[in-house]
C-alpha positions as CSV (number, residue, x, y, z in Angstrom):
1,X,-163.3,18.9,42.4
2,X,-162.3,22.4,42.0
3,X,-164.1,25.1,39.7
4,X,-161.9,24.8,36.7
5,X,-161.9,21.0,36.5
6,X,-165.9,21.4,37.4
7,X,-166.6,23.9,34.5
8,X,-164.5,21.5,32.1
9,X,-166.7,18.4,32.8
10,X,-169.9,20.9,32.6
11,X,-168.7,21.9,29.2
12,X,-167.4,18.9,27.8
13,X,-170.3,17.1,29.4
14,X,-172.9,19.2,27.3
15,X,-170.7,18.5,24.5
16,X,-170.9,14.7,24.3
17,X,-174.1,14.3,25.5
18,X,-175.7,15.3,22.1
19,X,-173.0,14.1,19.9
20,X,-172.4,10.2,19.2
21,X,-170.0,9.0,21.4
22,X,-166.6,7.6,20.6
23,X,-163.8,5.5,22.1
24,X,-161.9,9.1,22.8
25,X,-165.2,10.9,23.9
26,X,-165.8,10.6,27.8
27,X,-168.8,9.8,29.8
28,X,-168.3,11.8,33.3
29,X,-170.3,9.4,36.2
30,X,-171.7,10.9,39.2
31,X,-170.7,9.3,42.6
32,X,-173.6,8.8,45.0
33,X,-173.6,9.4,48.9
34,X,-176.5,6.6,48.9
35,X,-176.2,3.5,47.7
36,X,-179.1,2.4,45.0
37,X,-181.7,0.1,45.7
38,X,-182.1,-2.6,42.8
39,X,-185.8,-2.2,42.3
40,X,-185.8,-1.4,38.2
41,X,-187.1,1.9,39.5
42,X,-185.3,5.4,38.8
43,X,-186.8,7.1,42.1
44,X,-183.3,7.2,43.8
45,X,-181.9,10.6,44.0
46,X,-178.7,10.1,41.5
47,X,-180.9,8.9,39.1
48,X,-182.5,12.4,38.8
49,X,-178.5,13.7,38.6
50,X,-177.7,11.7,35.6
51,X,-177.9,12.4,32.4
52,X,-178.9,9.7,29.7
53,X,-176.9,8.6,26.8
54,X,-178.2,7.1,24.1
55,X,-178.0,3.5,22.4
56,X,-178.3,4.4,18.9
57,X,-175.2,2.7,16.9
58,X,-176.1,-0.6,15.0
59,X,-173.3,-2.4,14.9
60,X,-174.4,-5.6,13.4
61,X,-178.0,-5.8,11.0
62,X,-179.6,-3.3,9.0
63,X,-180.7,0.1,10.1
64,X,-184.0,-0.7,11.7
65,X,-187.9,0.2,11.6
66,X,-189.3,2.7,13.3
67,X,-190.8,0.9,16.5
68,X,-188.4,-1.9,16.3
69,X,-185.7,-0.8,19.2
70,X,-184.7,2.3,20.7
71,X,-182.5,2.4,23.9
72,X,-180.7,4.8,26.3
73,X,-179.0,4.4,30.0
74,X,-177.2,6.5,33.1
75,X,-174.5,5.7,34.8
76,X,-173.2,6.9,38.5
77,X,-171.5,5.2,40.9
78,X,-170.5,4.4,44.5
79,X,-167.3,2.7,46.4
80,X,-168.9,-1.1,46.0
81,X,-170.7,-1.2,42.6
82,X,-170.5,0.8,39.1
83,X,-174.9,1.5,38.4
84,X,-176.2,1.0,35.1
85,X,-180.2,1.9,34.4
86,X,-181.4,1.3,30.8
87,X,-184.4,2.1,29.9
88,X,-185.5,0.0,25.8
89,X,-188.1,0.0,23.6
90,X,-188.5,-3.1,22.2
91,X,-191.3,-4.8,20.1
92,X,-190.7,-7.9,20.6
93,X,-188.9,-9.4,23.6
94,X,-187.5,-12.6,23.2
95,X,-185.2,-15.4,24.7
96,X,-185.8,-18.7,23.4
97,X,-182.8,-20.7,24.3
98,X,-183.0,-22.9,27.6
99,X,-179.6,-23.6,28.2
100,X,-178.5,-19.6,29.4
101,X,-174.0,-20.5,28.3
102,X,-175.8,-21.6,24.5
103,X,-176.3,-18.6,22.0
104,X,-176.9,-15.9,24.6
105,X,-176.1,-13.3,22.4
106,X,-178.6,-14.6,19.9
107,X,-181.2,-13.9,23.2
108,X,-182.0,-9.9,23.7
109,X,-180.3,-9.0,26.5
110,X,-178.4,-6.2,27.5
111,X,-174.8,-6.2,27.2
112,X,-172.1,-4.4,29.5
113,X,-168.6,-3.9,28.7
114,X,-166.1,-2.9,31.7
115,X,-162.3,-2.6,31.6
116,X,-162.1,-1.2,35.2
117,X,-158.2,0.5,34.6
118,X,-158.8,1.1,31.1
119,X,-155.5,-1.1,30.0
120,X,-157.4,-1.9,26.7
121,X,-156.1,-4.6,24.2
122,X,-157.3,-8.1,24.3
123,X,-159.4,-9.6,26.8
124,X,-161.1,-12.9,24.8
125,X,-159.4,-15.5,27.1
126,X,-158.2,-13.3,30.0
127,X,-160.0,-11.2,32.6
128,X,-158.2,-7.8,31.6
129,X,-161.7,-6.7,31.0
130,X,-165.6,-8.2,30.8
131,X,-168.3,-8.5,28.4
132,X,-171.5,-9.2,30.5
133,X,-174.5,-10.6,28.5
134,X,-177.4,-10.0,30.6
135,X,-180.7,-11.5,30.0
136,X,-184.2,-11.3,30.8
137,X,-183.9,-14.2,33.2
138,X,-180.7,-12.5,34.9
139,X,-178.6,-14.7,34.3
140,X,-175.0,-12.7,33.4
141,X,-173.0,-14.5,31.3
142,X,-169.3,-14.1,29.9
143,X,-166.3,-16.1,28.6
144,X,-164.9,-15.5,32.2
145,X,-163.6,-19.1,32.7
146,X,-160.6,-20.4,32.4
147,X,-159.2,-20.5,28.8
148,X,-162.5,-18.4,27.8
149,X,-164.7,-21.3,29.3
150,X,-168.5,-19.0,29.2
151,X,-169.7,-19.3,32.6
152,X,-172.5,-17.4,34.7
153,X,-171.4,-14.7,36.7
154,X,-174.5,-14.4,38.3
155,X,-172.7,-12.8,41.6
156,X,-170.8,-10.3,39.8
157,X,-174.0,-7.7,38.6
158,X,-177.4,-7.2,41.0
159,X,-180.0,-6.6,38.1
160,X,-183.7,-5.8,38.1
161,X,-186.2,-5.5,35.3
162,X,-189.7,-4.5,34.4
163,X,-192.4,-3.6,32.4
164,X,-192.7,0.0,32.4
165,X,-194.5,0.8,29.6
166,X,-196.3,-1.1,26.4
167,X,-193.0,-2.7,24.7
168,X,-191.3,-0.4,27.3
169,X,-188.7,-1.9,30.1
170,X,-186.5,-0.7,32.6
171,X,-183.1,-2.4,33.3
172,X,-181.3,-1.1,36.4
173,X,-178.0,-3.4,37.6
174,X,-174.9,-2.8,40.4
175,X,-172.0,-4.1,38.6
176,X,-168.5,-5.3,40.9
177,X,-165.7,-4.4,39.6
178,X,-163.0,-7.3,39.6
179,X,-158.9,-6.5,37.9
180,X,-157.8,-8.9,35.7
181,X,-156.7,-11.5,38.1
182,X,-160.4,-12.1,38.7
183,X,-161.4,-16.0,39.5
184,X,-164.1,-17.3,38.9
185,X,-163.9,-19.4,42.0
186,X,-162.5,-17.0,44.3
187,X,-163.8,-13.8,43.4
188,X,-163.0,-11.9,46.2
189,X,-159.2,-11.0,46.1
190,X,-159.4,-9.6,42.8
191,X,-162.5,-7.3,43.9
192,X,-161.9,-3.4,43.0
193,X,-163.6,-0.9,45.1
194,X,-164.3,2.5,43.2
195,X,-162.9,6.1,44.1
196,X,-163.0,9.5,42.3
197,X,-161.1,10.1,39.1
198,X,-160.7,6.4,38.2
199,X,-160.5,6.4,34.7
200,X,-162.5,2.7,32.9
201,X,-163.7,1.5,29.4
202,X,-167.2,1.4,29.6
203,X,-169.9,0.5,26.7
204,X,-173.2,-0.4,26.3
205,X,-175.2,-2.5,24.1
206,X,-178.4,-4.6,23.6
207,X,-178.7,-7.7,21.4
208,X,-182.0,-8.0,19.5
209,X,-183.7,-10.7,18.3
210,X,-187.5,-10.7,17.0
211,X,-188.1,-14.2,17.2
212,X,-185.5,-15.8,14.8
213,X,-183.2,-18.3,15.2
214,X,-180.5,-15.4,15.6
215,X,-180.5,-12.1,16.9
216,X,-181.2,-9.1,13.6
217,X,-179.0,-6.2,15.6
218,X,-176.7,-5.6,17.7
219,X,-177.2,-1.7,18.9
220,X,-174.3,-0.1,20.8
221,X,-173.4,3.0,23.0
222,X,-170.1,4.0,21.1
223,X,-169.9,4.7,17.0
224,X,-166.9,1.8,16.2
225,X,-164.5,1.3,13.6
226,X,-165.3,-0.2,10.1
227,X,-164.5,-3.4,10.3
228,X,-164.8,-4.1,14.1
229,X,-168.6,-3.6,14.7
230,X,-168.4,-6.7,16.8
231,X,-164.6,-6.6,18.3
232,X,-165.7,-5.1,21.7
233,X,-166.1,-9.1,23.0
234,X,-162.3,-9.9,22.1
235,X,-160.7,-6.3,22.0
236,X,-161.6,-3.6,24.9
237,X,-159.4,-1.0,22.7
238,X,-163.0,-0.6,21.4
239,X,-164.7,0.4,24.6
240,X,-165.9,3.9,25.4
241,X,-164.0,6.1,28.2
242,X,-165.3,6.9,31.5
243,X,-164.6,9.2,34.5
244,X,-165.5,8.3,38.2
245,X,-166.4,12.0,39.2
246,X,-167.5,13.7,42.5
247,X,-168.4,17.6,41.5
248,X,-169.9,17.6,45.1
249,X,-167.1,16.4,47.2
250,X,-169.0,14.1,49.1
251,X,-166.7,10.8,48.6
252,X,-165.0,9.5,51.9
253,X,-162.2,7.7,51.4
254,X,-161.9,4.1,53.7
255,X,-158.1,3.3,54.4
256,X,-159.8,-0.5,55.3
257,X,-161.2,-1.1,51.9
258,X,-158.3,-2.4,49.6
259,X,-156.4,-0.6,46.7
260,X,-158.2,3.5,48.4
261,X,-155.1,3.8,51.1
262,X,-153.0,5.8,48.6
263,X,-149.6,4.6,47.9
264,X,-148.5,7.7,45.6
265,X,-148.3,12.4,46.6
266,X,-148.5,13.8,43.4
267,X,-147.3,17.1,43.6
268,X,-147.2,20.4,42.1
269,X,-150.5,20.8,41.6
270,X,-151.2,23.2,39.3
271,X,-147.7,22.5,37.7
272,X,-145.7,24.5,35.6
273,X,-143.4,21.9,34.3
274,X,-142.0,19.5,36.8
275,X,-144.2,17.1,38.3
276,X,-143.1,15.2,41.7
277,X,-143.8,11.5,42.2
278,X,-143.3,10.3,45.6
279,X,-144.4,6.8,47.0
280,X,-145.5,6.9,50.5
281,X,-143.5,3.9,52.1
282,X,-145.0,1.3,50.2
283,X,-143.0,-0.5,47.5
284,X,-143.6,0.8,44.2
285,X,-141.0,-0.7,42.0
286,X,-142.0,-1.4,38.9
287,X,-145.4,1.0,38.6
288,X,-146.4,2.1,35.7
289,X,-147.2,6.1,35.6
290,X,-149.5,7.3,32.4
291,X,-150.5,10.7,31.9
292,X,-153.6,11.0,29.7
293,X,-156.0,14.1,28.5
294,X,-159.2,14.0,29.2
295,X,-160.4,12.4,26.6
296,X,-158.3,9.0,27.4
297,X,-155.6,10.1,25.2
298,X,-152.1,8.4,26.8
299,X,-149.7,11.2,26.1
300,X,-146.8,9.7,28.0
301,X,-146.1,6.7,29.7
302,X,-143.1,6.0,32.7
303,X,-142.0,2.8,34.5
304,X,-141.2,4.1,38.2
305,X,-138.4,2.9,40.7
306,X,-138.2,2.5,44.1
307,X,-137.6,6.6,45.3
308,X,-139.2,9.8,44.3
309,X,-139.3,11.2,40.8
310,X,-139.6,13.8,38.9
311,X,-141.7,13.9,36.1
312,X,-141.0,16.5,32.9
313,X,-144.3,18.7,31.8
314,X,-142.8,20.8,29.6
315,X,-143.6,19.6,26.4
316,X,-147.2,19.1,27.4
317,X,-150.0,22.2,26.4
318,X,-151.9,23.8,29.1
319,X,-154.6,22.3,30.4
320,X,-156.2,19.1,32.6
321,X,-154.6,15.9,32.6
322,X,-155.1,12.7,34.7
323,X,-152.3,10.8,36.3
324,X,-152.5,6.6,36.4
325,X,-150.2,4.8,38.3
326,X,-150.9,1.8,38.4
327,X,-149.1,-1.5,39.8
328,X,-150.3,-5.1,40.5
329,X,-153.7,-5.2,42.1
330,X,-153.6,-1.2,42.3
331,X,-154.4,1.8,40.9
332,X,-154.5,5.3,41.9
333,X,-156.1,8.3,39.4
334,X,-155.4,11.9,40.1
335,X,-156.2,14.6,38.2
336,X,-153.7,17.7,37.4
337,X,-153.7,21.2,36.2
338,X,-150.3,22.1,33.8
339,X,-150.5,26.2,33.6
């Protein structure tokens, strides 16, 4: 990452970090050299790197008592898994339902929302994106089946949790990442491994119940829309934003590992106003090239052909932009400079 792109994460890091976050706001997530050990502990080195973000939006129940719940998490990441510590206050922790596919969100558990390419739109009865419901016993559950059948996708997320504290516990999970030809059967070909500058919907919630037959709140990592407090299940329009970054340059990219070969050069770069697109012997008909801000605003959106293109800037302001292309089973994220 170069030193402008670098001091526009720093500042724009600082700035989210205090503020609420929204769908347009962007969490920037660390890569790690090592992977994490899932141990519910936060002695590995990222860990100290990260920054938290809080849990703080109710989007279902009334505001709550002092005491009742307070949450926060950290995010980084490595080629093989997206990691996820949480750390909740809770006053009562509670799962009272046997059967783990029956009312799991009316269990508290902690739930994680991933759209790994960040396609958005609906994802109730496809795999376009996940809502994992995880709960105290691990079990992960999500309508992940076919037609929406809720199923336990106990291999997709390694979790660990603990007692840290009175009323005090410490989530830590390694999520897979899977596209949205993801089987429940056959997991494997739809796997995605991670890489700098992928840009994903990512959120964050807990479901709380105090020992009722239903759970009182539902407390989230993003501030939503009126009337979609509880959409992010069915709609991942609704998720936050997320950058896979690597400020230290220590990412090594595996030609062996599918979807990191690169099929795309994408050159000028800075660029004035003309931006080349050149595949790299691969075929590429029928990719899709989007050119978003920072923020996960699409500002312009291209089918490509078979041979190299050229791409018009000048209508675009000056400043950092990322560039998807993205095909079946692929994508590739760089990130550009227009002066």
């Amino acid at each position: 990452m170069n030193k402008f792109i670098l001091s526009i994460f720093i500042i724009t890091y600082c700035i989210t970090s205090t503020l609420a976050q929204t769908q347009k706001d962007t969490i920037y997530t660390l890569y790690t050299a090592t992977p994490i050990v899932i141990d519910a502990s936060d002695a590995d080195e990222c860990w100290s790197k990260s920054e938290w973000h809080p849990m703080k939006q109710v989007w279902l129940g009334n505001a709550m008592a002092e005491g009742d719940f307070e949450g926060k998490f950290k995010v980084c990441w490595d080629k093989d898994y997206l990691y996820v510590l949480v750390e909740a206050i809770d006053n009562i922790l509670s799962d009272d339902h046997a059967n783990p596919t029956t009312n799991y969100w009316d269990d508290d558990c902690v739930e994680i929302f991933v759209d790994e390419d960040r396609s958005g739109g609906n994802h109730q009865y496809n795999n376009s994106a996940f809502a994992y419901h995880c709960s105290v016993f691990y079990d992960v559950i999500d309508a992940a089946g076919p037609n929406g059948a809720t199923i336990n996708c106990k291999n997709n997320i390694i979790m660990k949790m603990d007692t840290i504290a009175e009323n005090t516990y410490r989530w830590e999970f390694a999520v897979k990442m899977f596209n949205k030809n993801f089987n429940y059967n056959n997991p494997d070909p739809s796997r995605v491994f991670l890489s700098p500058n992928k840009l994903m919907g990512f959120s964050i919630a807990y479901c709380d119940n105090d020992e009722t037959t239903a759970r009182e709140n539902f407390i989230g990592s993003v501030v939503m829309p009126a009337g979609h407090e509880n959409d992010s299940y069915i709609n991942c329009d609704y998720f936050g934003t997320m950058l896979l970054v690597d400020p230290d340059g220590k990412y090594v990219s595996s030609n062996q590992l599918p979807g990191t070969k690169k099929k795309f050069s994408v050159y000028p770069n800075p660029v004035n106003n003309m931006l080349v697109i050149e595949n790299q012997g691969a075929n590429t008909e029928g990719f899709t090239l989007t050119i978003l801000t920072t923020n996960g605003q699409v500002v312009s959106e291209t089918k490509l052909g078979k041979n190299k293109q050229t791409i018009d800037l000048q209508g675009l302001s000056n400043g950092t932009y990322l560039v998807s292309l993205r095909g079946d089973n692929y994508i590739q994220t760089e990130t550009i400079s227009k002066k």
